[in-house]
N, CA and C atoms as an extended XYZ file, in Angstrom:
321
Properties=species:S:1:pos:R:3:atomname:S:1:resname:S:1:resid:I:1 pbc="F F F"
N         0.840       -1.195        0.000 N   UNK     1
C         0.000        0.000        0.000 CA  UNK     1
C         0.876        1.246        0.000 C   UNK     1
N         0.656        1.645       -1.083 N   UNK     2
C         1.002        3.549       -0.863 CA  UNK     2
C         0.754        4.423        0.100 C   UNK     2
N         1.604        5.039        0.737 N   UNK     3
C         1.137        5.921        2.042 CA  UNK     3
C         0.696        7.437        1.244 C   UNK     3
N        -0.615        7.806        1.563 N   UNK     4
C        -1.250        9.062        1.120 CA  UNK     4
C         0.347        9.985        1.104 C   UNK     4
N         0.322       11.010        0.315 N   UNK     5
C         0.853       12.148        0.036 CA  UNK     5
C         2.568       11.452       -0.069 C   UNK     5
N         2.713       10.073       -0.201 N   UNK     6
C         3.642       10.309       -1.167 CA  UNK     6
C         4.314       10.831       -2.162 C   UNK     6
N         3.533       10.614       -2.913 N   UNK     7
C         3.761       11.102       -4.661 CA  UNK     7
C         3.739       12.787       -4.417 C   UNK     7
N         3.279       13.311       -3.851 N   UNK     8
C         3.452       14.880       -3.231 CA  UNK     8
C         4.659       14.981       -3.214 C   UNK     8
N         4.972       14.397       -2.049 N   UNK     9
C         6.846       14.357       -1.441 CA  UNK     9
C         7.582       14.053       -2.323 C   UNK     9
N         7.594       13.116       -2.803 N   UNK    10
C         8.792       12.881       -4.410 CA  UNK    10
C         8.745       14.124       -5.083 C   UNK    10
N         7.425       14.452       -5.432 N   UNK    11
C         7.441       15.696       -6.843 CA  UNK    11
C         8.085       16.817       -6.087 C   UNK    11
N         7.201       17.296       -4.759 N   UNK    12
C         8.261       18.311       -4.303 CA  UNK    12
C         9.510       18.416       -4.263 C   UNK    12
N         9.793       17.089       -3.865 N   UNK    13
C        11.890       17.023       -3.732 CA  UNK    13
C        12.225       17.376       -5.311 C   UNK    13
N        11.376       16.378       -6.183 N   UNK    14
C        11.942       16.521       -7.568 CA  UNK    14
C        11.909       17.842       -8.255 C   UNK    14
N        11.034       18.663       -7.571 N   UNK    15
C        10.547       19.786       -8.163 CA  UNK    15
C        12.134       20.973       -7.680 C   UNK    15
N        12.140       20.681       -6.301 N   UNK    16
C        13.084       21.620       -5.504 CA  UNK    16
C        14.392       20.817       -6.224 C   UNK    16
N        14.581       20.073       -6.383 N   UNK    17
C        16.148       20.161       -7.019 CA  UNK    17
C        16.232       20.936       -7.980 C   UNK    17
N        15.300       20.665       -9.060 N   UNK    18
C        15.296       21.024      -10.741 CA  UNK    18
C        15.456       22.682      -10.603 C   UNK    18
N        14.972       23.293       -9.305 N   UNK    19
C        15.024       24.857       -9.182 CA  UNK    19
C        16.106       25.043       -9.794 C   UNK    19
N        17.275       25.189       -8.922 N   UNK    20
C        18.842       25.605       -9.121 CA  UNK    20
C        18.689       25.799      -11.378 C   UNK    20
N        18.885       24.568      -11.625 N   UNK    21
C        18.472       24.298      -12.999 CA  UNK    21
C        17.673       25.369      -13.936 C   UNK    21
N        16.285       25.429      -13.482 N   UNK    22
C        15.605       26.397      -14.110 CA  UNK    22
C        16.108       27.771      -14.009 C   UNK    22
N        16.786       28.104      -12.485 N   UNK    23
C        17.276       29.377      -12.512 CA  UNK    23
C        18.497       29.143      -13.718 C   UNK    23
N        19.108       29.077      -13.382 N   UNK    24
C        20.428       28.915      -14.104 CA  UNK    24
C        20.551       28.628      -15.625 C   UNK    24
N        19.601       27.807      -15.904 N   UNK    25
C        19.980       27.383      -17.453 CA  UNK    25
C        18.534       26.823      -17.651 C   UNK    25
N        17.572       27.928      -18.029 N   UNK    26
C        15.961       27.353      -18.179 CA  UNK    26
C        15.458       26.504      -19.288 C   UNK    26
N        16.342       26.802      -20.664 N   UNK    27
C        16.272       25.862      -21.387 CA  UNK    27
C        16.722       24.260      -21.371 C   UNK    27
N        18.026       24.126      -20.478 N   UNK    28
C        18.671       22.676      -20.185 CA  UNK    28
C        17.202       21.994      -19.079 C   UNK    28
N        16.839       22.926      -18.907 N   UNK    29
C        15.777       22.498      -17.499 CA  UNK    29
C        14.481       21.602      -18.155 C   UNK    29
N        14.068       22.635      -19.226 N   UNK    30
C        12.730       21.922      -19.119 CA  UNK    30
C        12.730       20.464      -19.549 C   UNK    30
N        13.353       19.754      -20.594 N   UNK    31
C        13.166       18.371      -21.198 CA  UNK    31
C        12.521       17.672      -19.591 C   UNK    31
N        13.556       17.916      -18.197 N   UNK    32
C        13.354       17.592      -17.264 CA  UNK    32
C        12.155       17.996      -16.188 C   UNK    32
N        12.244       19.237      -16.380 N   UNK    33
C        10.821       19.264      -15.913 CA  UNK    33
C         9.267       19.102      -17.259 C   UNK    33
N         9.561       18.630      -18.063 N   UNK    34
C         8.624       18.006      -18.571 CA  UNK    34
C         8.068       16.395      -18.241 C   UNK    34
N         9.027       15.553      -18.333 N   UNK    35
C         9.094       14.637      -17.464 CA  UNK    35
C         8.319       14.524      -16.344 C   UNK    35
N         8.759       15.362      -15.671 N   UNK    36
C         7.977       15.449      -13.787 CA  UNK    36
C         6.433       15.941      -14.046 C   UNK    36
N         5.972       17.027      -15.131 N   UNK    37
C         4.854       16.930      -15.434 CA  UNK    37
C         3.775       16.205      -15.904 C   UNK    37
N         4.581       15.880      -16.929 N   UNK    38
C         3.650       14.235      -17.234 CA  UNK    38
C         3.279       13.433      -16.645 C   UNK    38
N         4.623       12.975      -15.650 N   UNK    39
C         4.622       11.869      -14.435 CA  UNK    39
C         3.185       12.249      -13.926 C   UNK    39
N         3.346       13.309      -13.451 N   UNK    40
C         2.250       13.903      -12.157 CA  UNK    40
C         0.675       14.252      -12.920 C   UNK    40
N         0.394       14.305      -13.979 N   UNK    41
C        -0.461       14.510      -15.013 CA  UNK    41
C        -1.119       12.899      -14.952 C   UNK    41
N        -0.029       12.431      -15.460 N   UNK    42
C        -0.851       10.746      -15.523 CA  UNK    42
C        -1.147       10.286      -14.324 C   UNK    42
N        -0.112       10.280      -13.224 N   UNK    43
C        -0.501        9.503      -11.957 CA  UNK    43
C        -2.073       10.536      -11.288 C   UNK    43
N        -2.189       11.492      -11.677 N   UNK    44
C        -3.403       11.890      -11.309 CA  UNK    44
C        -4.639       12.087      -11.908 C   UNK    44
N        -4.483       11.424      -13.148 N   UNK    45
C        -5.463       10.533      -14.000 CA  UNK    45
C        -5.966       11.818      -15.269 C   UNK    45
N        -4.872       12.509      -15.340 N   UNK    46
C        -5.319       13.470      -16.584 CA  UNK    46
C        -4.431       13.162      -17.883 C   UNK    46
N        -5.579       13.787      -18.867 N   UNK    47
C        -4.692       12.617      -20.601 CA  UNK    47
C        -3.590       13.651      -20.508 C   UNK    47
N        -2.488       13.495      -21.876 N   UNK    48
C        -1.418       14.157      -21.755 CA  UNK    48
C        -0.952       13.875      -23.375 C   UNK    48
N        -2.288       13.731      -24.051 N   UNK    49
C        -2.078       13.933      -25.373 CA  UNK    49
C        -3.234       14.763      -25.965 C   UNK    49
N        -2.834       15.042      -26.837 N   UNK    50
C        -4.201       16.002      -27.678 CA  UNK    50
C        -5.411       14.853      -28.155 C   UNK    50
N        -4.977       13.891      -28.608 N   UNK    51
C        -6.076       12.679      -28.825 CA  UNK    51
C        -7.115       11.994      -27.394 C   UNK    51
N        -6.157       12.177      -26.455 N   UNK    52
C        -6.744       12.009      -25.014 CA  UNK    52
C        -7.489       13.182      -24.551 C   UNK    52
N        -7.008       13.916      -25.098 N   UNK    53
C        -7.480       15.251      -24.228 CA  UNK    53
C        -9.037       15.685      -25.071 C   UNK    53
N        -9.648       15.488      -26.202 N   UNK    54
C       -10.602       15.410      -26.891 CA  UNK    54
C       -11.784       14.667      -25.996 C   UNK    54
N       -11.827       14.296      -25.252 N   UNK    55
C       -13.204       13.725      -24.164 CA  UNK    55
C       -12.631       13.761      -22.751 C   UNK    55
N       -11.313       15.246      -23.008 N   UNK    56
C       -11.295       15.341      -21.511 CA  UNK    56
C       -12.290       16.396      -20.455 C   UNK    56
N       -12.307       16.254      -19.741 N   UNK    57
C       -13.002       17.245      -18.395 CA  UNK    57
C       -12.361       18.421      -18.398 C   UNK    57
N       -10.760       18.313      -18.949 N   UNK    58
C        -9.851       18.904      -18.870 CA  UNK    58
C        -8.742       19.761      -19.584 C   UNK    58
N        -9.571       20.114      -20.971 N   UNK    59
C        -8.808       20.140      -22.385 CA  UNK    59
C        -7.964       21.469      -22.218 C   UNK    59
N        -8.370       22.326      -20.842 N   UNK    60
C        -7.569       23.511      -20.943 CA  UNK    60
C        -6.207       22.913      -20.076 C   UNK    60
N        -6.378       22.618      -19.616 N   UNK    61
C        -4.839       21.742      -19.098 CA  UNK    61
C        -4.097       21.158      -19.717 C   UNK    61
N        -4.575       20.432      -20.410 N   UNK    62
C        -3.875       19.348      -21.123 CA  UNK    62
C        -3.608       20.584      -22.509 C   UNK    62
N        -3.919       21.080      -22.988 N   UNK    63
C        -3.623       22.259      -23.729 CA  UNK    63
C        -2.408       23.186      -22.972 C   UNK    63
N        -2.319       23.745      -21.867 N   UNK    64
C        -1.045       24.158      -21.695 CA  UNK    64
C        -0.064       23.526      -21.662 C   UNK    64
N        -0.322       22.249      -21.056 N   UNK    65
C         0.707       21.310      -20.933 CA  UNK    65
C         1.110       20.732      -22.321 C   UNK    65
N         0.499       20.845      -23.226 N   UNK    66
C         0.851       20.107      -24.957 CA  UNK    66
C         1.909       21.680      -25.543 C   UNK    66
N         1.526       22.468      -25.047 N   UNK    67
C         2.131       23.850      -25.644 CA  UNK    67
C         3.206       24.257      -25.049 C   UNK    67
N         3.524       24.136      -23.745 N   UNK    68
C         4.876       23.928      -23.016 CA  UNK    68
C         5.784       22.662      -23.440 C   UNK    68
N         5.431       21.626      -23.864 N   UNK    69
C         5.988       20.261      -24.345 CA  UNK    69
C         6.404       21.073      -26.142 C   UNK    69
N         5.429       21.277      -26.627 N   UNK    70
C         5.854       22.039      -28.110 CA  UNK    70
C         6.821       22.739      -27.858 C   UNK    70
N         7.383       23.983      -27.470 N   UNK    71
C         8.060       24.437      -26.791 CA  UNK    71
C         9.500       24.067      -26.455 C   UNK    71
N         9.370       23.216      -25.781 N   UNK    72
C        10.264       22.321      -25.426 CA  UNK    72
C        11.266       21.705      -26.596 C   UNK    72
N        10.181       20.781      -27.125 N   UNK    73
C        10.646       20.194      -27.814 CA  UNK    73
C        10.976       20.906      -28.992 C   UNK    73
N        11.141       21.974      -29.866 N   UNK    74
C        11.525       22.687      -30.187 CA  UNK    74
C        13.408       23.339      -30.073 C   UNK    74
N        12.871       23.393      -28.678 N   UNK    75
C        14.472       24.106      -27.765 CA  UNK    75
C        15.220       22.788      -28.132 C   UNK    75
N        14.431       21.403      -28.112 N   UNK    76
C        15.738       20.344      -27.497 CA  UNK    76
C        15.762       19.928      -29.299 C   UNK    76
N        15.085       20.536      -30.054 N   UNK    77
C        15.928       20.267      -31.862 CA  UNK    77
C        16.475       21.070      -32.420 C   UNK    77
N        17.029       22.711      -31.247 N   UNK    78
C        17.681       23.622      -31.748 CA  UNK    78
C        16.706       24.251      -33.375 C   UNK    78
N        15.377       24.716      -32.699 N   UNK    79
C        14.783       25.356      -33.575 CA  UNK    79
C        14.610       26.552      -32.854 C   UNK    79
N        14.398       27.189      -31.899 N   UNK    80
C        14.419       28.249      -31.227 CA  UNK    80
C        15.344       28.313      -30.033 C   UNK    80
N        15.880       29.291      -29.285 N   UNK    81
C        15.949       29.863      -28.151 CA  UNK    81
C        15.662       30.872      -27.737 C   UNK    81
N        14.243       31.623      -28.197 N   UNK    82
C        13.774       32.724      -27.771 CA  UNK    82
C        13.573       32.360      -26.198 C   UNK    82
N        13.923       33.632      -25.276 N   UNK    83
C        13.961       33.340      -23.666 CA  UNK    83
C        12.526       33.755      -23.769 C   UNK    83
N        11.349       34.591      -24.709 N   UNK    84
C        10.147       34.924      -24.447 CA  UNK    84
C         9.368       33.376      -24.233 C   UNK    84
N         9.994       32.338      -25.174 N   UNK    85
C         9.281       31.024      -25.155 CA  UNK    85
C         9.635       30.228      -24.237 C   UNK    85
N        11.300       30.411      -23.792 N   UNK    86
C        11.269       29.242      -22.684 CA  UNK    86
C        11.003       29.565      -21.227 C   UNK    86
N        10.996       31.211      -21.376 N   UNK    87
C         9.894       31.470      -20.113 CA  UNK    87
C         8.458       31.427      -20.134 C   UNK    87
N         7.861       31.239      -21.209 N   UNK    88
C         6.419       30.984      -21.053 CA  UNK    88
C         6.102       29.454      -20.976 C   UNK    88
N         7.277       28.605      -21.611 N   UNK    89
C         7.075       27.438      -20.731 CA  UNK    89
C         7.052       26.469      -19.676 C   UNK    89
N         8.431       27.907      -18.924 N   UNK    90
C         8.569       27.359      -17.781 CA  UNK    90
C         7.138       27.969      -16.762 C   UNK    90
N         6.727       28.984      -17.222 N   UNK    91
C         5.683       29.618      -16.788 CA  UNK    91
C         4.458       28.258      -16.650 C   UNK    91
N         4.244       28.165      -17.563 N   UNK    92
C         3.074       26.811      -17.989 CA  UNK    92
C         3.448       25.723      -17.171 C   UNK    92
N         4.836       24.900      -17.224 N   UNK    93
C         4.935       23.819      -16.169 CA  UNK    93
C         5.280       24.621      -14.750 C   UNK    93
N         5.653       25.641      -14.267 N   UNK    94
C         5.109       26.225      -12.855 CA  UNK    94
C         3.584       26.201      -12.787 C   UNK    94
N         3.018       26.670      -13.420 N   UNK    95
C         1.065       26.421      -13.023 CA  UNK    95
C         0.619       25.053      -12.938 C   UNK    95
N         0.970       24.343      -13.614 N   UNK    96
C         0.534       23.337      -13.674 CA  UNK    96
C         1.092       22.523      -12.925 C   UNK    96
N         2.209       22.447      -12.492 N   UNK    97
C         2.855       21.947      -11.297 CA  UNK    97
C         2.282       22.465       -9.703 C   UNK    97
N         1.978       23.568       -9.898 N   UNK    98
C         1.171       24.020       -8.666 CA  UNK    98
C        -0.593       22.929       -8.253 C   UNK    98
N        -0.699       23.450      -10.119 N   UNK    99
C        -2.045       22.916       -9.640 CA  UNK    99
C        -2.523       21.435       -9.389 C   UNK    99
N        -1.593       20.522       -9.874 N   UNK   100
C        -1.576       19.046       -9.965 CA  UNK   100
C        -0.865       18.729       -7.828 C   UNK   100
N        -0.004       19.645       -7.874 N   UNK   101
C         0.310       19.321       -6.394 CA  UNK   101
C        -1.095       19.227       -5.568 C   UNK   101
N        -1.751       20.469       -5.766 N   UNK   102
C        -2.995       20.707       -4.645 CA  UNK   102
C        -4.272       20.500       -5.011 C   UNK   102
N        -4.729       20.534       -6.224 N   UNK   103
C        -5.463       19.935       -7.197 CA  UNK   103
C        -6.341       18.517       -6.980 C   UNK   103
N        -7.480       18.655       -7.396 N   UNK   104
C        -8.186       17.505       -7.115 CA  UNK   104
C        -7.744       16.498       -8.238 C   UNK   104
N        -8.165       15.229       -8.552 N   UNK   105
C        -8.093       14.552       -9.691 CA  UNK   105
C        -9.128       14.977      -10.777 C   UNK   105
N        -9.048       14.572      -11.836 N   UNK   106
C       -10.645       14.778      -12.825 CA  UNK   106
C       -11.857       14.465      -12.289 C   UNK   106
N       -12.643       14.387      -12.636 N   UNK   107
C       -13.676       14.113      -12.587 CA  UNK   107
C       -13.835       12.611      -13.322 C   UNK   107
């Protein structure tokens, strides 16, 4: 059995390391904090694709989170390094990292 607010405690630790990171070098950061989003996206039962997200409860979420991942993935094929984009994605996985911490599950 899982002890309640585990998965809390991991993401927080995981979250508080990756800081240093995001300060420092926000583009090396996100591939990694994309990762930790997803993780925490799925284990709390929300889709995390645009095909999933089409009969979700939840399509505005899963919409920031697909647009911070675009983003991303972008930075990590050396098609951009505008800092306007990789701060609006780090922007997007900060909200959504907030809200999945304290956040109910779907519906």
């Amino acid at each position: 059995m899982v002890e309640p607010g585990l998965d809390r405690h991991e993401w927080e630790t995981e979250w508080q390391g990756l800081q240093p990171l995001i300060v420092d070098s926000p583009a090396e950061a996100l591939p990694e904090v994309d990762r930790l989003i997803e993780r925490m996206l799925t284990e709390r039962g929300y889709p995390t694709t645009e095909e999933e997200a089409r009969d979700s409860a939840s399509p505005e979420l899963v919409a920031e989170f697909l647009e911070a991942r675009r983003i991303t993935n972008m930075i990590e094929r050396g098609e951009t390094d505008d800092p306007g984009e990789i701060g609006a994605a780090i922007t997007a996985y900060r909200n959504l990292y907030e809200f999945l911490l304290g956040g109910p599950s779907p519906p």
